[in-house]
C-alpha positions as CSV (number, residue, x, y, z in Angstrom):
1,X,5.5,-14.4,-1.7
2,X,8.5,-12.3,-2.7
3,X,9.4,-9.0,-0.5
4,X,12.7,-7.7,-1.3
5,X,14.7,-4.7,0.2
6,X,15.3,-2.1,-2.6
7,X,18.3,-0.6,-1.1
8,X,20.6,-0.4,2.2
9,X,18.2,1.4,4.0
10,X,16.3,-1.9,4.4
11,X,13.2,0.0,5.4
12,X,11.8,0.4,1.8
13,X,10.6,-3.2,0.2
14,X,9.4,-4.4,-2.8
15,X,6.5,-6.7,-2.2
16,X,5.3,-10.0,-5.5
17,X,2.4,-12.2,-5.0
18,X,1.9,-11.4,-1.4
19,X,-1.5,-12.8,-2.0
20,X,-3.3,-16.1,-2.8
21,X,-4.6,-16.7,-6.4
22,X,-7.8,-17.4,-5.2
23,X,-7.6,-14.1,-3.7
24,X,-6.4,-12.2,-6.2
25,X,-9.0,-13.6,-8.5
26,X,-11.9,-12.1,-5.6
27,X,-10.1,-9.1,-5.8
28,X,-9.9,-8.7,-9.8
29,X,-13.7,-9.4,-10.1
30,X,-15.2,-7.3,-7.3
31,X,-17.8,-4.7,-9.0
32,X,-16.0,-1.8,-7.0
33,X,-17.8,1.2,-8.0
34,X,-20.8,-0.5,-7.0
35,X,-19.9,-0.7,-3.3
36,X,-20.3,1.8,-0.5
37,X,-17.7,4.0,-0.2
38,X,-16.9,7.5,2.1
39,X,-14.0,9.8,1.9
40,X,-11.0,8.9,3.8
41,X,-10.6,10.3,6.7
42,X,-8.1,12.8,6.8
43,X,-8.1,13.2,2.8
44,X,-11.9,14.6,2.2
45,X,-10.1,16.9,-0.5
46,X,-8.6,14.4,-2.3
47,X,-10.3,11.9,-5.0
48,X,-10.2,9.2,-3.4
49,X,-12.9,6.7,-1.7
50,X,-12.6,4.3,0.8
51,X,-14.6,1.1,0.6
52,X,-16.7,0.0,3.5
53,X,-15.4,-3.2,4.1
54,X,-18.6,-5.0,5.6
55,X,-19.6,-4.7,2.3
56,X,-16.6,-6.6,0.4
57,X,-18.2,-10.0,0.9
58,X,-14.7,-11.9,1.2
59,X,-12.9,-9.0,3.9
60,X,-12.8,-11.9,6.6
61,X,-11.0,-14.4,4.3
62,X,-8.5,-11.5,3.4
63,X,-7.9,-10.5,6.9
64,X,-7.1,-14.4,8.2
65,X,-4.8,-14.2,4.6
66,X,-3.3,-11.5,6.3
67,X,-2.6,-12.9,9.7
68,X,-1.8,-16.4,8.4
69,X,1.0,-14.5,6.5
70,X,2.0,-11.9,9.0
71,X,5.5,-13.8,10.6
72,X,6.2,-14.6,7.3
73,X,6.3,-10.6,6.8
74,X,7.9,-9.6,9.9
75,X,10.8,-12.0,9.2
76,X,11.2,-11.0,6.0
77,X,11.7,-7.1,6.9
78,X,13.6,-8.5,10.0
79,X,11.2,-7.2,12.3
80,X,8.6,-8.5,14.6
81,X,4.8,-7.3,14.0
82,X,1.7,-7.0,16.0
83,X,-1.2,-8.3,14.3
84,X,-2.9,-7.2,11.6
85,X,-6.2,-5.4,12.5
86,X,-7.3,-5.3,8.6
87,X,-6.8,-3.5,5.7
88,X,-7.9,-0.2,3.8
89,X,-9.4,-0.2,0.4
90,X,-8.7,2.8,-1.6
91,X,-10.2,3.4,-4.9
92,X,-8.8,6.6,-6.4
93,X,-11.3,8.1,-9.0
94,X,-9.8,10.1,-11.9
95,X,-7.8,13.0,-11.6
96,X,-6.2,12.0,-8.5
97,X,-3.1,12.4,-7.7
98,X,-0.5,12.3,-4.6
99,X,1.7,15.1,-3.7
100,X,4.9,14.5,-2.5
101,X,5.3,13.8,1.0
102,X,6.3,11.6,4.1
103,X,3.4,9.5,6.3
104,X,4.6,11.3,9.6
105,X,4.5,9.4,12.5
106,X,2.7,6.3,10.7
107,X,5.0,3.7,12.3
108,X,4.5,1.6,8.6
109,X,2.4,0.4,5.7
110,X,1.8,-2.1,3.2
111,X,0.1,-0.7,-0.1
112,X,-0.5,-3.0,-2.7
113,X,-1.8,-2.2,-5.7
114,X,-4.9,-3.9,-7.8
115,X,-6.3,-2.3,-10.9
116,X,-5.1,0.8,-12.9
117,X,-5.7,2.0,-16.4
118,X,-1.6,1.7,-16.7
119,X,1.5,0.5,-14.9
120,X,3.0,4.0,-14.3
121,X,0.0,4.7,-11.7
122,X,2.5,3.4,-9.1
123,X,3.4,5.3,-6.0
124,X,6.8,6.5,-6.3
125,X,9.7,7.1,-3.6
126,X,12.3,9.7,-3.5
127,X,15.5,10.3,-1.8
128,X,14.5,14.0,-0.9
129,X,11.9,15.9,-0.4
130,X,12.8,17.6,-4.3
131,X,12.2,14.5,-5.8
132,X,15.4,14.0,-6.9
133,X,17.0,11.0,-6.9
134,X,14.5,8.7,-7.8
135,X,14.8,6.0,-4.7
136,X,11.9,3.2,-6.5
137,X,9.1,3.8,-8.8
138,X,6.5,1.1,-7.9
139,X,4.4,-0.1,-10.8
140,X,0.7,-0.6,-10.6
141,X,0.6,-4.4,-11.4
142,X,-2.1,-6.9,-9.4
143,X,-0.3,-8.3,-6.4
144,X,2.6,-6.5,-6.2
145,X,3.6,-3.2,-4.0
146,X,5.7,-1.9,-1.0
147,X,5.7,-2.2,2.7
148,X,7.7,0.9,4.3
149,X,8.7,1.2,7.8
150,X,9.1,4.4,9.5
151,X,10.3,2.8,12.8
152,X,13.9,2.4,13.5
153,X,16.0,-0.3,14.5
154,X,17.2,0.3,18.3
155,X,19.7,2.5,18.2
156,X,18.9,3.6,14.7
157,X,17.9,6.6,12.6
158,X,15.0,6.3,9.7
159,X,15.5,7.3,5.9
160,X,12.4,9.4,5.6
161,X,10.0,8.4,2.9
162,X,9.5,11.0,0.5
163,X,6.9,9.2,-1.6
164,X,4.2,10.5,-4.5
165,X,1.8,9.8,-7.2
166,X,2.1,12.4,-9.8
167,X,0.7,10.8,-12.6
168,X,-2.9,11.6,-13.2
169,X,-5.4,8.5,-13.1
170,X,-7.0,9.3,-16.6
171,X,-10.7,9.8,-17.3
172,X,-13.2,6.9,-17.1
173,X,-10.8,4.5,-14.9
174,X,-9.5,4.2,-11.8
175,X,-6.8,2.9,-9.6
176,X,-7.5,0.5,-6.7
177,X,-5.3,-0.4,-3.9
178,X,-5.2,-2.1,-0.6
179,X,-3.1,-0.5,2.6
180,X,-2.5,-2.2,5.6
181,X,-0.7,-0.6,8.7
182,X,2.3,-2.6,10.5
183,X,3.2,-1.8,14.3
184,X,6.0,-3.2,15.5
185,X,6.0,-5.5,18.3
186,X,7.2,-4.0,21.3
């Protein structure tokens, strides 16, 4: 597991083989367009599903994954986490795309990504709310992704997270990710 800060904000990190291979090789061979699915709450405009997880067959082995792991997370970012109460799966159909914008008052997430048609189907983060500078343009490779924190340090300001997903996903493919929020402890 490899989750690396990608600049001195240290609220933006770059998250390797947060996952076990055993894992990873459930994920990869799911039939995902076969499974239940609604829109996601909040984003019934957009082209994306959400899974129903009580019908991914291994969700409880992911979720202990998940908590097994979840210290090991919270040290790494340097903050201390509640538990994990599960994750979202997002399959985004073609045509999607993400407009640029910040999550709010989402206190933070963890998105990894799964399967895309290409590597440039990553989510991408921006200084500003122009898109200019480029802060970090996540690929879309298995296993690999962010975790963001929109919760300050005491006594601290946040860098917002001006993040999108511009690129189309192209015709007959998709592009499947996992999110899972993060609280702080309190």
């Amino acid at each position: 597991m490899q989750i690396t800060p990608v600049d001195e904000y240290n609220n933006l990190f770059e998250v390797k083989d947060i996952m076990s291979p055993e894992l990873v090789e459930k994920v990869m061979t799911t039939p995902w367009l076969d499974l239940p699915w609604i829109r996601q709450e909040g984003q019934e405009h957009w082209a994306r599903r959400r899974i129903l997880n009580e019908h991914i067959l291994w969700t409880r082995e992911w979720d202990n994954h998940i908590n097994t792991i979840w210290s090991k997370v919270g040290e790494a970012i340097g903050r201390k986490l509640e538990i994990s109460y599960g994750s979202t799966w997002w399959l985004d159909e073609p045509g999607f795309t993400c407009l640029m914008h910040t999550d709010g008052e989402l206190s933070g997430a963890m998105q990894l990504s799964w399967i895309a048609a290409h590597e440039q189907l990553g989510t991408c983060f921006y200084h500003n709310k122009n898109g200019t500078p480029i802060r970090k343009q996540f690929l879309s490779v298995p296993n690999t992704g962010y975790i963001m924190l929109n919760f300050p340090k005491k006594n601290e300001y946040t860098h917002l997270h001006w993040h999108a997903m511009l690129r189309k996903v192209p015709p007959g493919t998709f592009r499947l990710s996992s999110y899972t929020l993060l609280a702080p402890m309190i």
